[in-house]
MARMIPA-377906 format. One record per residue: residue in three letters; x, y, z of N, C-alpha, C, CB in turn. Coordinates in pm, whole numbers, plus 50000, padded with zeros to 5 digits. Glycine has a CB too. Layout:
REM MARMIPA-377906
ALAXYZXYZXYZXYZ
...
This chain:
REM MARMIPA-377906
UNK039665358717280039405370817361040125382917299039855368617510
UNK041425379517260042175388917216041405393617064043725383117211
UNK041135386917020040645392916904038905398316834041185383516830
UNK038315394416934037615404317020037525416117058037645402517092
UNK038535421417111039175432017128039075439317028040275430517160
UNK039905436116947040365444416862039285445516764041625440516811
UNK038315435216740036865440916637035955449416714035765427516578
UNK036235451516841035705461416885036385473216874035425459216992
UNK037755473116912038165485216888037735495116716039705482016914
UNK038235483616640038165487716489036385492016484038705471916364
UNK035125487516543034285488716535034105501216599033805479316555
UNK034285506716661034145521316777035275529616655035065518517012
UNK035925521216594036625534616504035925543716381037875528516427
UNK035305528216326034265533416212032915539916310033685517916094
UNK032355536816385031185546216453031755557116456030615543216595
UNK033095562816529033485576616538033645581216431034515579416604
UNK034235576016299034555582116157033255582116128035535574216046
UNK031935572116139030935576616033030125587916106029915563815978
UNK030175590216276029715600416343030165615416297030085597516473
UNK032055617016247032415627516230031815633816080033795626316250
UNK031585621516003031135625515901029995630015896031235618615830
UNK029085628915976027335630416002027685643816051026315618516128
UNK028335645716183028555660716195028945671816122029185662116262
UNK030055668816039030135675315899029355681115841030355669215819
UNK028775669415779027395673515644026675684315751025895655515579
UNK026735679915851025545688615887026045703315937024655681116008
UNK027375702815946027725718415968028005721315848028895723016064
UNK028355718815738028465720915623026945728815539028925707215580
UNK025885719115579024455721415563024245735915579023605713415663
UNK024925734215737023875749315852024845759115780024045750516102
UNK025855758615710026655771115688026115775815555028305768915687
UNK025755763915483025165772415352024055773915330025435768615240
UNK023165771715465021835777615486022085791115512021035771215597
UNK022435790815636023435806215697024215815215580024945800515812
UNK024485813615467024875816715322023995819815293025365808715232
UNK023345814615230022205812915151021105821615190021805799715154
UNK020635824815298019155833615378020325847215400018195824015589
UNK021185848515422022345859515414022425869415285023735851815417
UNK022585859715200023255864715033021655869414974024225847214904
UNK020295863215041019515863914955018595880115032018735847514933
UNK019205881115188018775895415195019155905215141018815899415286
């Protein structure tokens, strides 16, 4: 049971790290779109 636990915990850790990373790219994306349609008016 106990260890259980804890592959869940470790499992909800990597979902949140690979979630923060997905959010990233994608504000990363929208900013150098937002750059990019900016610099080119």
């Amino acid at each position: 049971m106990k260890n259980l636990t804890v592959r869940k915990s470790k499992n909800i850790r990597t979902l949140s790290l690979t979630l923060r990373r997905c959010v990233l790219k994608s504000i990363i994306q929208d900013s150098f779109i937002i750059f990019t349609t900016q610099s080119s008016i």
